[in-house]
Residue frames as qw, qx, qy, qz and C-alpha x, y, z in Angstrom:
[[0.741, -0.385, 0.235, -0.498, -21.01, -13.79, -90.77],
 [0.032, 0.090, -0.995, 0.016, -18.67, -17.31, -89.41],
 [0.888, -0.052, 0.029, -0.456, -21.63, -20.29, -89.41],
 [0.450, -0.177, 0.869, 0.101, -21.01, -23.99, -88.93],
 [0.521, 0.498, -0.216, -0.659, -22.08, -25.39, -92.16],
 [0.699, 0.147, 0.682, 0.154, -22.77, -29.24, -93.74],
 [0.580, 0.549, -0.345, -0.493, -22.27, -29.34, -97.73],
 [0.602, 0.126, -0.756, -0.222, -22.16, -33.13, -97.30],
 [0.871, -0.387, -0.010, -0.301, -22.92, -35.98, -95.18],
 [0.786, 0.256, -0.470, 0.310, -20.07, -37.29, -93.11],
 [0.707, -0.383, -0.422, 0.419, -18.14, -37.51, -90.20],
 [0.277, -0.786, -0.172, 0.525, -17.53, -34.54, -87.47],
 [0.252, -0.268, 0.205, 0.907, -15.01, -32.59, -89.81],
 [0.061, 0.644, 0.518, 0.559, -18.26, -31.97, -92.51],
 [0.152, -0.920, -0.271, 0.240, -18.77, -28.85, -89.58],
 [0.568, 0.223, 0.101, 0.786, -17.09, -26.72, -91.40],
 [0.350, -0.586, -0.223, 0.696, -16.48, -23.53, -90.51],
 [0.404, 0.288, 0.518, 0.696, -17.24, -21.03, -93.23],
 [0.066, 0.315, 0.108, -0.941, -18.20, -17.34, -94.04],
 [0.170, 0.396, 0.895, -0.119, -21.54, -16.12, -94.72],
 [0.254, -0.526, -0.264, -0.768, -23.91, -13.44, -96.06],
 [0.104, 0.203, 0.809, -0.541, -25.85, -12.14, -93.06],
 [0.053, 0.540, 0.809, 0.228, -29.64, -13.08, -93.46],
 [0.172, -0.424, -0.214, -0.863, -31.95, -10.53, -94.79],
 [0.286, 0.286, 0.705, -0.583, -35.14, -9.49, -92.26],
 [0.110, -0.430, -0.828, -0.343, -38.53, -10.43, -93.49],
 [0.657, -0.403, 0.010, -0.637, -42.21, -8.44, -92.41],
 [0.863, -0.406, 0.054, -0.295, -42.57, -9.92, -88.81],
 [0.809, 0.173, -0.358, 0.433, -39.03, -11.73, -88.81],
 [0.550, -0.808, 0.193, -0.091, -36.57, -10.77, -85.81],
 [0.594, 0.441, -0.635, 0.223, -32.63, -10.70, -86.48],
 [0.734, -0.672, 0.098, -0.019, -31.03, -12.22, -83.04],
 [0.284, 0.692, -0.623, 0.229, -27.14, -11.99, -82.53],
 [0.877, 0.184, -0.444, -0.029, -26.33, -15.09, -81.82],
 [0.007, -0.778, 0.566, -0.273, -24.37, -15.77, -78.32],
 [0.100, -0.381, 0.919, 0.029, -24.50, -18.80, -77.16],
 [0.634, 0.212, -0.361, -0.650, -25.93, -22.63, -79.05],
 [0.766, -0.178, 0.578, -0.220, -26.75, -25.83, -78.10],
 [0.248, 0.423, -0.812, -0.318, -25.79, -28.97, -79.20],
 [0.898, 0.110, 0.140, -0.402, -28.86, -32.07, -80.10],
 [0.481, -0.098, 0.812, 0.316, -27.14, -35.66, -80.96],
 [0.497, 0.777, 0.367, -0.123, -30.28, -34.93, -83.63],
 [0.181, 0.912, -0.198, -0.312, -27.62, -32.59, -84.75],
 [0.285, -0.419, 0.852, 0.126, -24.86, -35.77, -85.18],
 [0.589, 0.282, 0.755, 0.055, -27.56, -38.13, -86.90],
 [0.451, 0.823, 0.098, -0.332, -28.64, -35.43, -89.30],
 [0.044, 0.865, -0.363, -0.343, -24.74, -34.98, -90.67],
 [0.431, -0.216, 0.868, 0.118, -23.77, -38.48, -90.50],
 [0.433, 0.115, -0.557, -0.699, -26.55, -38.65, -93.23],
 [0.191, -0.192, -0.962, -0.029, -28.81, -41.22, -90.95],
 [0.269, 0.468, 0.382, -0.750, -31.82, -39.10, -90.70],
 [0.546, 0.519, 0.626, 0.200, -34.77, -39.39, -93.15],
 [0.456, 0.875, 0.142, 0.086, -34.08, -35.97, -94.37],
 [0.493, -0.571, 0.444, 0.484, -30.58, -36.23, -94.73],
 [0.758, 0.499, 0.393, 0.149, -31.21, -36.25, -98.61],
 [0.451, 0.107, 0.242, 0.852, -28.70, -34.57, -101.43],
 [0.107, 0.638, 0.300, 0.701, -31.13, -31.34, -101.88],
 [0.535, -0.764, -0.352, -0.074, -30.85, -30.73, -98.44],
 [0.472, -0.649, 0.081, 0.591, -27.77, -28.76, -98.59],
 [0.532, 0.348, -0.492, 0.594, -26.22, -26.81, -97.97],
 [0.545, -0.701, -0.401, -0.227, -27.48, -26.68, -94.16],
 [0.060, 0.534, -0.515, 0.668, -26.19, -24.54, -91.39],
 [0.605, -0.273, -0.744, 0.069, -26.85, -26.68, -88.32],
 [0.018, -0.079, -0.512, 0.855, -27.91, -25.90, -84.54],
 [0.161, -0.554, -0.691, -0.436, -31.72, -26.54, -83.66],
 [0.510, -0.843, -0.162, -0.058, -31.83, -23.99, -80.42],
 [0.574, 0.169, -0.209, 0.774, -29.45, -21.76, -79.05],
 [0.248, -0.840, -0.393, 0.281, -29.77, -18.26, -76.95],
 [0.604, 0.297, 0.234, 0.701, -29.61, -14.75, -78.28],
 [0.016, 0.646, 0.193, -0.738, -30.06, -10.41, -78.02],
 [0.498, 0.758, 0.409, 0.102, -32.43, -9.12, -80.76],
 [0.431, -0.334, 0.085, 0.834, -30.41, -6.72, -82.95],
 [0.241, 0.031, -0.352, -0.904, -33.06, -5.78, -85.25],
 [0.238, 0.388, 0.858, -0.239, -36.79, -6.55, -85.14],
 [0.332, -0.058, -0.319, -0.886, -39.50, -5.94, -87.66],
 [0.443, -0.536, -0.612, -0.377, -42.21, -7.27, -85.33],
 [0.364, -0.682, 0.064, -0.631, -43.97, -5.60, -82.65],
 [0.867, -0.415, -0.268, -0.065, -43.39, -8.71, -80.15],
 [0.800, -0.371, 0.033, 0.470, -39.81, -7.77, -79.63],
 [0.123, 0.983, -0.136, 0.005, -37.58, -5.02, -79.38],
 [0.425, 0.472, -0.619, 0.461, -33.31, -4.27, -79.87],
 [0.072, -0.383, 0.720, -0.574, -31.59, -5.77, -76.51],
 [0.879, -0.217, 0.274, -0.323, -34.13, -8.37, -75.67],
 [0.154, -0.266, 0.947, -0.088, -32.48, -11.90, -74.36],
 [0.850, 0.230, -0.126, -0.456, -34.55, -14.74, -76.53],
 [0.692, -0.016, 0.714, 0.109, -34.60, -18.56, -76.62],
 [0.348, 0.430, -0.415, -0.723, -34.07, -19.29, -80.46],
 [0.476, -0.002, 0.877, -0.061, -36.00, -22.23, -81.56],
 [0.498, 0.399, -0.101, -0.763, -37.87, -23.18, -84.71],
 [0.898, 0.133, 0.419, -0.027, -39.74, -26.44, -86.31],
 [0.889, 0.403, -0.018, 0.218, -36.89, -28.03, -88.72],
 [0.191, -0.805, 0.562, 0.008, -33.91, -25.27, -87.22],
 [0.229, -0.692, 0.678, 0.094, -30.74, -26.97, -88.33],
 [0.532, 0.109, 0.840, -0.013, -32.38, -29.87, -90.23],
 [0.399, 0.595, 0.642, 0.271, -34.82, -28.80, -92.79],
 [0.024, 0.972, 0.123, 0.197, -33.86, -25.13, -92.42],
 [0.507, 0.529, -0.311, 0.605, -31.15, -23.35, -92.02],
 [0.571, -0.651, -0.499, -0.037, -30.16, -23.18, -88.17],
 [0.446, -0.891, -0.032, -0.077, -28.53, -21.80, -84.94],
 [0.793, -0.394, 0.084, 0.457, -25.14, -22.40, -85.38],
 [0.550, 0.565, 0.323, 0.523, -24.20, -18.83, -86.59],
 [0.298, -0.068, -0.321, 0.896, -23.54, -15.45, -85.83],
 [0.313, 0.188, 0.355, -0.860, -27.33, -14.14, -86.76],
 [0.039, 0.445, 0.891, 0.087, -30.50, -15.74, -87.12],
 [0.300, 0.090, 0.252, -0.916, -33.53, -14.62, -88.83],
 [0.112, -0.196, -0.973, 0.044, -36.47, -15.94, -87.34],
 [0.395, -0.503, -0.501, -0.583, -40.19, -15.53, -87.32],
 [0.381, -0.524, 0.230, -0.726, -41.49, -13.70, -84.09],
 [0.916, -0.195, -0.017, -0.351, -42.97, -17.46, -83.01],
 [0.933, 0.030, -0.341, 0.113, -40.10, -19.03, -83.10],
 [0.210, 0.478, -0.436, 0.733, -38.51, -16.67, -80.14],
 [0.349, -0.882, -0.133, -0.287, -38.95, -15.54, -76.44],
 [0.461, -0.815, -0.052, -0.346, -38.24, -14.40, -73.53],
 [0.734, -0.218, -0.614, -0.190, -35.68, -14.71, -71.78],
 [0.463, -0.823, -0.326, 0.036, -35.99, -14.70, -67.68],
 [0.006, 0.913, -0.283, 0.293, -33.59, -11.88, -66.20],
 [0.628, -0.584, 0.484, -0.176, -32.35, -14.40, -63.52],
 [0.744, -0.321, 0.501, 0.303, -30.50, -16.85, -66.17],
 [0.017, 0.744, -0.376, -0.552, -27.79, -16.09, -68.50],
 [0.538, 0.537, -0.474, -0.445, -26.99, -16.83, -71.55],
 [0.229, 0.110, -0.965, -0.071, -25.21, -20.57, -71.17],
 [0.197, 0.115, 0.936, -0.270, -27.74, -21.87, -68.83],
 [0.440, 0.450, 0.114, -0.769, -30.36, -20.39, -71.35],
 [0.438, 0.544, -0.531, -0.480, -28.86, -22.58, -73.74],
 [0.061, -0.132, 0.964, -0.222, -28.36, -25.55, -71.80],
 [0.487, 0.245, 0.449, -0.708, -32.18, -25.13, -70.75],
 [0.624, 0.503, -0.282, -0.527, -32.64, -25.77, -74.86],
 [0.179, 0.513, -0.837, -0.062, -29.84, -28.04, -75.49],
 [0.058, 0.178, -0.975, 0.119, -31.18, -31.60, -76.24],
 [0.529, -0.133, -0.302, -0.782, -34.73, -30.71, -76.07],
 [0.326, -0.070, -0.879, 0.341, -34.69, -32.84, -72.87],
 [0.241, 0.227, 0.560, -0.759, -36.97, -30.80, -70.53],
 [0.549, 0.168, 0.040, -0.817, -39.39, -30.86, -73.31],
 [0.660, 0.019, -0.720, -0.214, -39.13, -34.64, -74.92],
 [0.112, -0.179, -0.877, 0.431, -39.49, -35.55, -70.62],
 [0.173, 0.195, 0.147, -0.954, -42.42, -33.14, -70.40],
 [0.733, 0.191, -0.256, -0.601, -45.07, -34.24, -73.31],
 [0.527, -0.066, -0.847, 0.033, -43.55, -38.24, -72.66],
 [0.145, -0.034, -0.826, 0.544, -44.77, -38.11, -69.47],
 [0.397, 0.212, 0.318, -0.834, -47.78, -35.60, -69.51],
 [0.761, 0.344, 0.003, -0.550, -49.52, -36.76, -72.95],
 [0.617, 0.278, -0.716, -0.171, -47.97, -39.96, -74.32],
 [0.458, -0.108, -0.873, 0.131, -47.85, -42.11, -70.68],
 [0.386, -0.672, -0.132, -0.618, -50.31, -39.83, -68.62],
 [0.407, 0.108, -0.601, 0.679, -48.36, -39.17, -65.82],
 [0.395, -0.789, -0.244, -0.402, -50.05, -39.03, -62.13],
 [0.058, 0.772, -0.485, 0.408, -48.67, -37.58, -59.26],
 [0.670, -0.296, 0.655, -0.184, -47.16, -40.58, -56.91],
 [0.959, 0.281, -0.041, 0.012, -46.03, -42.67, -59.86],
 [0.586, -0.489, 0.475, 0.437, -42.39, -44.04, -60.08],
 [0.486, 0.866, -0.058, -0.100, -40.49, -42.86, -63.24],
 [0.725, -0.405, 0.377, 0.410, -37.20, -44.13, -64.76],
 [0.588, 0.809, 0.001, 0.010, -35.14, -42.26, -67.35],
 [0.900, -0.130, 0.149, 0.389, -31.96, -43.92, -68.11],
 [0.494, 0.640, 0.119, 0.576, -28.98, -42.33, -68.78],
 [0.268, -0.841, -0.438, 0.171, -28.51, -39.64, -66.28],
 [0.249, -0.362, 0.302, 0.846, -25.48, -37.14, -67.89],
 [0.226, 0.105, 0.494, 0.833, -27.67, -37.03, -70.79],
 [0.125, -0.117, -0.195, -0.966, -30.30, -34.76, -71.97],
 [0.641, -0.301, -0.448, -0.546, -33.18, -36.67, -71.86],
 [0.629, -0.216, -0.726, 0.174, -32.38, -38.72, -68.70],
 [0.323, -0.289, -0.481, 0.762, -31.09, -36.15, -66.17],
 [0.348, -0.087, -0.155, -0.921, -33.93, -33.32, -67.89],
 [0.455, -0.412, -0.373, -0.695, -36.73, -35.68, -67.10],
 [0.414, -0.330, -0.599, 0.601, -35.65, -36.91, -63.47],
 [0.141, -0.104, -0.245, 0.953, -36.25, -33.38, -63.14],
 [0.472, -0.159, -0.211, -0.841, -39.58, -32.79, -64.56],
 [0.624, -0.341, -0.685, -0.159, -40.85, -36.13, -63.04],
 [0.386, -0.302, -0.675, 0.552, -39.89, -34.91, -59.58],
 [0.204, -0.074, -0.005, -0.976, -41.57, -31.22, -60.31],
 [0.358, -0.029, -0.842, -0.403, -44.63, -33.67, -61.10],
 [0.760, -0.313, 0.077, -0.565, -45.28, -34.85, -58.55],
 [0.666, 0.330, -0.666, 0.058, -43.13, -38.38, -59.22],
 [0.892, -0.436, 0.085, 0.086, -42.63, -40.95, -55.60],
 [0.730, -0.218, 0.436, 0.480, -39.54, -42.19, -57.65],
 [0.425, 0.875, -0.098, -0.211, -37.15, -40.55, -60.02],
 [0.786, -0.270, 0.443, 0.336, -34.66, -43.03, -61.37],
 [0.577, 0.773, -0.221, -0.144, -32.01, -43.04, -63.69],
 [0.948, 0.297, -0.002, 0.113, -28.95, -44.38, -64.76],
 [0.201, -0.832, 0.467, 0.223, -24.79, -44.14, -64.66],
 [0.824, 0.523, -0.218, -0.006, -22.38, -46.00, -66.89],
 [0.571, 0.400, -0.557, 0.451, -19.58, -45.80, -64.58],
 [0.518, -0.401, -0.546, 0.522, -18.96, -45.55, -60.57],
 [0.333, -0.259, -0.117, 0.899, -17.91, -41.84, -61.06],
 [0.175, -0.210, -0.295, -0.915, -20.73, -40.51, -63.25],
 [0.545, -0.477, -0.688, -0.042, -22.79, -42.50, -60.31],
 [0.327, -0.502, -0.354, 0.718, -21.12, -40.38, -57.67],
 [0.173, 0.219, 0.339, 0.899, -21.25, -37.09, -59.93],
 [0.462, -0.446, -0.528, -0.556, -25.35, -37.88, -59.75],
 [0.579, -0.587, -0.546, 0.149, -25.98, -38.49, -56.83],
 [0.476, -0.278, -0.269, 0.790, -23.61, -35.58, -55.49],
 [0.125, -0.166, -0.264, -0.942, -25.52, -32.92, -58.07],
 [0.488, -0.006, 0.246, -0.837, -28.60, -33.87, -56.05],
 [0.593, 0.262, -0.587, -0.485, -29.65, -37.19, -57.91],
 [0.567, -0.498, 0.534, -0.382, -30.48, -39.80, -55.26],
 [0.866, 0.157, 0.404, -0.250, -31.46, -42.47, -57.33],
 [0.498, 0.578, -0.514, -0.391, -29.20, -43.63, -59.69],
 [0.974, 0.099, 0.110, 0.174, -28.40, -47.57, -61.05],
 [0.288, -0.627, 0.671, 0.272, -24.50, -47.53, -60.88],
 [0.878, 0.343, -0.292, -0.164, -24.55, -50.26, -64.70],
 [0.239, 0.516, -0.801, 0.186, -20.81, -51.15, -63.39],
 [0.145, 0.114, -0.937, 0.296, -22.19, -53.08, -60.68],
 [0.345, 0.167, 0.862, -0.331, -25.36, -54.13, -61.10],
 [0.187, 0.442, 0.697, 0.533, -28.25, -54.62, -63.96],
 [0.153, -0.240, -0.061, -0.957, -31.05, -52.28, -64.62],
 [0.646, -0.395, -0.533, -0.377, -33.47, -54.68, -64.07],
 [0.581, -0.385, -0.568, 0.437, -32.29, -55.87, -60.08],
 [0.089, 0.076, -0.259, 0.959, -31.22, -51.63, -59.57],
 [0.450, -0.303, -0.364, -0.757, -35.43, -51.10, -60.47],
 [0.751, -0.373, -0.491, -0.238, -36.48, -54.00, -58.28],
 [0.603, 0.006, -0.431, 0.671, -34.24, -52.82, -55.61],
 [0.029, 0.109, -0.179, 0.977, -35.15, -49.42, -55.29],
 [0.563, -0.116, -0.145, -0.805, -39.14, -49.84, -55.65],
 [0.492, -0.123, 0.782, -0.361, -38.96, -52.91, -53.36],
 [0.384, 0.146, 0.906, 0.104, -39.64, -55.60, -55.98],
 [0.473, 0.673, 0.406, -0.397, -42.74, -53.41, -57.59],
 [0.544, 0.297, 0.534, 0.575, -41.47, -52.04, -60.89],
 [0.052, 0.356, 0.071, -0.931, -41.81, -48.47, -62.18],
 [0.476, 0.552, 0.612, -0.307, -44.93, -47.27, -63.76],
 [0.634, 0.773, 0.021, -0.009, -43.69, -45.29, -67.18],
 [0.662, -0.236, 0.307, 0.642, -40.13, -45.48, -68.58],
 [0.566, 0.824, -0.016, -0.026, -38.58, -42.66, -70.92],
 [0.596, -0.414, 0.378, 0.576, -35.60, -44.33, -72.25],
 [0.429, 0.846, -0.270, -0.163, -33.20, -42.16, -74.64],
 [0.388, -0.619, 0.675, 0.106, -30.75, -44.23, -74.53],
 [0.903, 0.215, 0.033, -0.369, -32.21, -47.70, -76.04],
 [0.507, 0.313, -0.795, 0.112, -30.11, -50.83, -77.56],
 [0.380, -0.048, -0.894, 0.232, -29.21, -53.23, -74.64],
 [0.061, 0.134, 0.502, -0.852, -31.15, -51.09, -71.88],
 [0.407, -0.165, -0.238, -0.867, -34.53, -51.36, -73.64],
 [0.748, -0.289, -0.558, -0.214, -35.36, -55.10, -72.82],
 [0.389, -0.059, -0.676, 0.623, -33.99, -54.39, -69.65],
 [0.183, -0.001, 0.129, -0.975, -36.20, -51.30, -69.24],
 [0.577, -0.137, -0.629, -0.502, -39.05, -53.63, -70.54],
 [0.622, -0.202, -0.675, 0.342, -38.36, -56.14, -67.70],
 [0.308, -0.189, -0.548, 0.755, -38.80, -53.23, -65.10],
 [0.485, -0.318, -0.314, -0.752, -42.36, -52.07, -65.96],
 [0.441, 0.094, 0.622, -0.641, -44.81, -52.43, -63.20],
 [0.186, 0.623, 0.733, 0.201, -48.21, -54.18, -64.60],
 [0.145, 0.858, 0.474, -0.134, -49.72, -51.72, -66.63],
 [0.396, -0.605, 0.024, 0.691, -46.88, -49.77, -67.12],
 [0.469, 0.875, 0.094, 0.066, -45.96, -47.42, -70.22],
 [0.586, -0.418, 0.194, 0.666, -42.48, -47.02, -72.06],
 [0.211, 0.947, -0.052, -0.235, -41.92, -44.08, -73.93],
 [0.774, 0.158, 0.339, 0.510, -38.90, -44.90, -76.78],
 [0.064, 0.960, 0.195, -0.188, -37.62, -41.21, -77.13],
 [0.029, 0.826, -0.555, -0.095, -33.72, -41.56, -78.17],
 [0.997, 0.034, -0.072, -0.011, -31.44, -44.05, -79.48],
 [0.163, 0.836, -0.522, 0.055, -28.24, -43.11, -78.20],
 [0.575, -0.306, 0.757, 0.059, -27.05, -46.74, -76.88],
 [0.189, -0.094, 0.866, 0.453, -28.01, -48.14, -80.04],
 [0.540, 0.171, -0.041, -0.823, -30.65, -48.35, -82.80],
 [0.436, 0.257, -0.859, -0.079, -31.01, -52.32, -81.91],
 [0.526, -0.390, 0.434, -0.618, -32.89, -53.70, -79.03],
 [0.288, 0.074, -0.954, -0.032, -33.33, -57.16, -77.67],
 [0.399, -0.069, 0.241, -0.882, -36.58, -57.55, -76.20],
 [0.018, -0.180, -0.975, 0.130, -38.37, -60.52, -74.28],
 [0.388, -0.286, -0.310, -0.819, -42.32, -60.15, -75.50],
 [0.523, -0.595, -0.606, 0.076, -43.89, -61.81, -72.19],
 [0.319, -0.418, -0.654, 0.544, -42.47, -58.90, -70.90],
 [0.309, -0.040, -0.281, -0.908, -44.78, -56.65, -72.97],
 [0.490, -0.191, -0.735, -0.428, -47.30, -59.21, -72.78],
 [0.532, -0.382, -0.695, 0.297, -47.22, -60.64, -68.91],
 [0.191, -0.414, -0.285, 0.843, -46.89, -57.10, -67.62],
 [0.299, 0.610, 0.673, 0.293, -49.65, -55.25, -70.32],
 [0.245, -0.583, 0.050, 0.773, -47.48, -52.71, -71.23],
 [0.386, 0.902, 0.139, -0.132, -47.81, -49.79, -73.44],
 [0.528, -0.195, 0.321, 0.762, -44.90, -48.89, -75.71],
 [0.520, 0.735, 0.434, 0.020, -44.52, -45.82, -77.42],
 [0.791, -0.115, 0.096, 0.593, -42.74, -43.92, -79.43],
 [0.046, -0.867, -0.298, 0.396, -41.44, -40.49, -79.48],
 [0.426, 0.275, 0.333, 0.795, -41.32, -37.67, -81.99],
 [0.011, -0.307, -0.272, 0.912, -42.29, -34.21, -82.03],
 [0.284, -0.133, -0.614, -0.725, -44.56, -34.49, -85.08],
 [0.248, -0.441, -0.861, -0.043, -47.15, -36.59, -82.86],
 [0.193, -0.546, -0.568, 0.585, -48.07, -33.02, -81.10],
 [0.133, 0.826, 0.464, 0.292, -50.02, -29.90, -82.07],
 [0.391, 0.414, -0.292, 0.768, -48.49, -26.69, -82.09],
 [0.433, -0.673, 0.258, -0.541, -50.83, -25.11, -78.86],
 [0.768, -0.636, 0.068, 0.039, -49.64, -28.60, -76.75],
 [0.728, 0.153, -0.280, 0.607, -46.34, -27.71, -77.50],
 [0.109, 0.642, 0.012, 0.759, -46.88, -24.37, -76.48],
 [0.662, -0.638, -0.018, -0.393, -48.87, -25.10, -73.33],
 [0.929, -0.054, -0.175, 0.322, -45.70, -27.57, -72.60],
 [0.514, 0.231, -0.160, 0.811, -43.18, -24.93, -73.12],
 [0.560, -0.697, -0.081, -0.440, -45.42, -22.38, -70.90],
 [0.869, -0.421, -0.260, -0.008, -45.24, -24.93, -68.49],
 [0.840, 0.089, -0.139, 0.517, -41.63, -25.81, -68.43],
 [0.314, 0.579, -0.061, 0.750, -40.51, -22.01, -68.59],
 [0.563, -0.723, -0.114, -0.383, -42.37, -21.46, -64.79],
 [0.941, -0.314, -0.115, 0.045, -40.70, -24.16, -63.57],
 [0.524, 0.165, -0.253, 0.796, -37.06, -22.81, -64.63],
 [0.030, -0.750, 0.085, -0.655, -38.21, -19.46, -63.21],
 [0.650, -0.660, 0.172, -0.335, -39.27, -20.74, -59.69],
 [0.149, -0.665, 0.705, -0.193, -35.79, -22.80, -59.64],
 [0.670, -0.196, 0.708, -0.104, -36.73, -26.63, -59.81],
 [0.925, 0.282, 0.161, 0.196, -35.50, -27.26, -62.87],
 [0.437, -0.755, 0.300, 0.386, -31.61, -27.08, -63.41],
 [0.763, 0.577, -0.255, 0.137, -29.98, -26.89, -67.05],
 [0.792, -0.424, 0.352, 0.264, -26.39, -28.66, -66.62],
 [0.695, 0.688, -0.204, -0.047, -23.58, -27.49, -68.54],
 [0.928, -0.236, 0.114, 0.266, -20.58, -29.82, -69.09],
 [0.509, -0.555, 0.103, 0.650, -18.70, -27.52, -71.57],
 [0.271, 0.865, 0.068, -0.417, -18.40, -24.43, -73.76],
 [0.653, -0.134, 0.392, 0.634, -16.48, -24.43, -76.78],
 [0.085, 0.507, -0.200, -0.834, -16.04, -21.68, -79.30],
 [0.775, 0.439, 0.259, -0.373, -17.70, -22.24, -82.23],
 [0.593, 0.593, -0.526, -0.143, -14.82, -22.92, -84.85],
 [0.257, -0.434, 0.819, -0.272, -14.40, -25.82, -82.54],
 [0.675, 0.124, -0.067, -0.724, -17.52, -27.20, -83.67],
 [0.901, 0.035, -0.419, -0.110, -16.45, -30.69, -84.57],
 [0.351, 0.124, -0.805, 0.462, -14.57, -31.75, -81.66],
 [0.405, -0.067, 0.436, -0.801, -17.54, -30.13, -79.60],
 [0.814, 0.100, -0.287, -0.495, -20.03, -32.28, -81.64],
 [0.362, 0.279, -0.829, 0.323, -16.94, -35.37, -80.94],
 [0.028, -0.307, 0.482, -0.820, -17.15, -34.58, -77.57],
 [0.665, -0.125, 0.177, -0.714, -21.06, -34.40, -77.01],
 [0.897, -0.090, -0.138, -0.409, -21.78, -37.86, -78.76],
 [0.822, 0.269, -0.489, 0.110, -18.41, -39.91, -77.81],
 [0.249, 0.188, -0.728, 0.610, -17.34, -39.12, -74.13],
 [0.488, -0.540, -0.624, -0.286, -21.07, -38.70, -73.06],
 [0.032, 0.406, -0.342, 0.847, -20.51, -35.79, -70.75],
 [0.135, -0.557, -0.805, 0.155, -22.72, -34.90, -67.69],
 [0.141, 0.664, 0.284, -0.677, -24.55, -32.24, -68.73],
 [0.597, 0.732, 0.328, 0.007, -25.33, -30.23, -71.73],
 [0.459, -0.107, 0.291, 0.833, -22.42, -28.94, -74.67],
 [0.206, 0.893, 0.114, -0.384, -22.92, -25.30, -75.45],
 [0.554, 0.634, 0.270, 0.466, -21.22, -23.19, -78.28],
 [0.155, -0.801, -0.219, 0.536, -20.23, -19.77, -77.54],
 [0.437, 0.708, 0.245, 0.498, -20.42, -17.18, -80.76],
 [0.318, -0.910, -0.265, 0.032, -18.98, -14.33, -78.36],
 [0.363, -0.845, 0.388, 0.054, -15.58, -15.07, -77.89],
 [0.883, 0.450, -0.038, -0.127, -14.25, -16.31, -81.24],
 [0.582, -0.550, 0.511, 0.313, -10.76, -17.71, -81.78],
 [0.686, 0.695, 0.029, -0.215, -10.82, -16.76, -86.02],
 [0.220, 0.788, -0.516, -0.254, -7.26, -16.56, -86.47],
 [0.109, -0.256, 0.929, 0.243, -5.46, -20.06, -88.24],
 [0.499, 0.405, 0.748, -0.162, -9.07, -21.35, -88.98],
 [0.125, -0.131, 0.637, 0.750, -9.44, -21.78, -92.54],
 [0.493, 0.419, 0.486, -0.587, -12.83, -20.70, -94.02],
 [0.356, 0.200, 0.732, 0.546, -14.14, -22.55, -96.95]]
């Protein structure tokens, strides 16, 4: 069985590429054949060794926290050979061995469904980044979203930004802002349907906010992004407002003026998956899974790479900052010159 595989902490090449045993099945376990896997920056902080359980007895660790697969064996009743499953599972690719492999066995709970009407990549995409769900619980249970509030999630190629534009406008959301780094990933957005975006090239966040919402300010930020964009994100709270800290891909630094926490009695908080219980994840992912069915939510994929590609794909995801989600594909391997350790 190929797997991507960490046996240290360190830069992209630690994905190594490397042959496996395939995992036994447990009572109640489900193998899944592996076809195609998302990539989480989660998956870049973990290797780099800046994650709290990035520790030395934590490898070796096959990485990939979510990915999309076709049961080939099943020793629970919940699923049969030839079902299409989401693969997901608390610690996948972190504290457990994960999705980047050719089969995964996984406990019945940490599968389902999935719908006939989307295929494998955009199954994965759907996963990829754990955007639809970190916009989903920030909005519903951390800044109790109501319908006709204005929402900004910065960032809009990346998981979290352009995944909860979408759930805030399912919502119910007035305003769904978000962000662009460049002119062209401004047009991109706005051409994939995205009305609102802040072009950064030519103009702050703070004037783009007070522009669009006519001076008012938005009522809940969820920025993944953070560093320079937080105190800016600060500065564009309505009174009363609520930011949601959910990602640190600009930077794990922030500058941040406290009158405007103070003058504007805002809420800050901060996001992790631990702060929820497993039935409101469940009732979240429920949710979320309607919404892809009836069509108003759109995974985005920027590009597929084979899996023995793994570190340039990983490259790729956290240094050119695509628009959309990076997939894997375990289907359509390319084995031959790739040394396996």
């Amino acid at each position: 069985m190929k797997a991507i595989q960490y046996r240290s902490y360190g830069d992209y090449s630690e994905n190594r590429l490397v042959d496996l045993p395939q995992p036994a099945l447990g009572d109640g376990e489900v193998l899944v054949a592996m076809r195609t896997v998302g990539i989480n920056p989660l998956d870049n902080t973990f290797r780099s060794g800046h994650y709290y359980g990035a520790t030395p007895e934590n490898l070796p660790r096959i990485g990939g926290q979510t990915g999309a697969g076709s049961v080939a064996a099943s020793k629970s009743d919940a699923f049969t050979v030839g079902n299409r499953v989401f693969v997901r599972g608390s610690g996948f690719g972190i504290m457990a061995d994960g999705t980047w492999r050719e089969f995964v066995a996984a406990p019945a709970a940490s599968l389902s469904l999935i719908p006939d009407s989307i295929d494998d990549d955009h199954a994965a995409a759907y996963l990829a980044g754990a955007g639809y769900l970190t916009g989903y619980l920030s909005l519903t249970e951390l800044a109790k979203f109501k319908p006709g509030q204005t929402v900004l999630a910065p960032g809009i190629g990346g998981a979290v930004g352009m995944e909860t534009v979408q759930v805030a406008r399912r919502l119910g959301a007035s305003l769904a802002i978000s962000t662009a780094s460049s002119t062209d990933k401004a047009n991109h957005a706005r051409a994939a349907g995205y009305d609102h975006v802040i072009d950064l090239s030519k103009e702050s966040l703070k004037d783009g906010i007070l522009r669009i919402t006519e001076g008012k300010g938005v009522d809940i930020v969820v920025d993944g992004i953070s560093g320079r964009l937080t105190g800016e994100a600060l500065a564009s709270l309505a009174f009363g407002g609520t930011a949601v800290i959910a990602g640190y891909a600009g930077g794990r630094k922030a500058e941040v003026n406290v009158t405007d926490i103070i003058w504007k009695a805002a809420t800050i908080r901060g996001f992790t998956f631990r702060l929820f219980d497993q039935q409101t994840v469940a009732t979240a992912n429920a949710a979320l899974l309607e919404f892809l069915k009836e069509g108003t939510l759109q995974p985005t994929i920027s590009r597929v790479f084979p899996l023995s590609q793994a570190a340039e794909a990983v490259r790729y995801l956290i240094e050119d900052r695509p628009f959309g989600r990076v997939l894997m594909d375990l289907q359509s391997q390319h084995w031959i010159g790739k040394e396996l350790q």
